[in-house]
Steps between C-alpha positions, in 0.01 A plus 500: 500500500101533495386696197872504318409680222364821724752452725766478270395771337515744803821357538639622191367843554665532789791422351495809318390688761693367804880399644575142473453446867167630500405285242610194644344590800176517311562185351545341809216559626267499242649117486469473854110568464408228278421288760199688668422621146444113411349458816216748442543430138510919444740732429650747705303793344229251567504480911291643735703650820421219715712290240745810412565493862585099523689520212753758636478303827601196319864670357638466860597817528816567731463892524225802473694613249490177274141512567441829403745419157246246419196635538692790305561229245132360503337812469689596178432230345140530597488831393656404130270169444 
């Protein structure tokens, strides 16, 4: 996970805040970001919408619905960093 200690953080707020499922969800794709992240060596909070945009095209996305959960999920955690 790029930038654990943030990330990990959020996590455990969510925790508190959210159902399990949720939170695993978040996890999972907070993990599933790291890759881009260490690509562009930046943090979510960090990327422009030209890289928010190829990031959320990279999850492989089966559904407009899990697209619009994640970008849910990414602007959250945005919004709390």
């Amino acid at each position: 996970m790029y930038n654990p200690e943030v990330k990990n953080r959020y996590i455990g707020q969510m925790g508190k805040e959210q159902s399990l499922g949720a939170v695993r969800n978040i996890k999972y794709i907070l993990e599933k970001s790291e890759q881009t992240e260490t690509a562009l060596n930046k943090d979510i909070y960090e990327m422009n919408i030209s890289e928010s945009i190829n990031l959320i095209k990279s999850f492989s996305n089966r559904s407009i619905e899990s697209v619009q959960v994640n970008i849910s999920i990414l602007k959250y955690y945005i919004n709390w960093c």
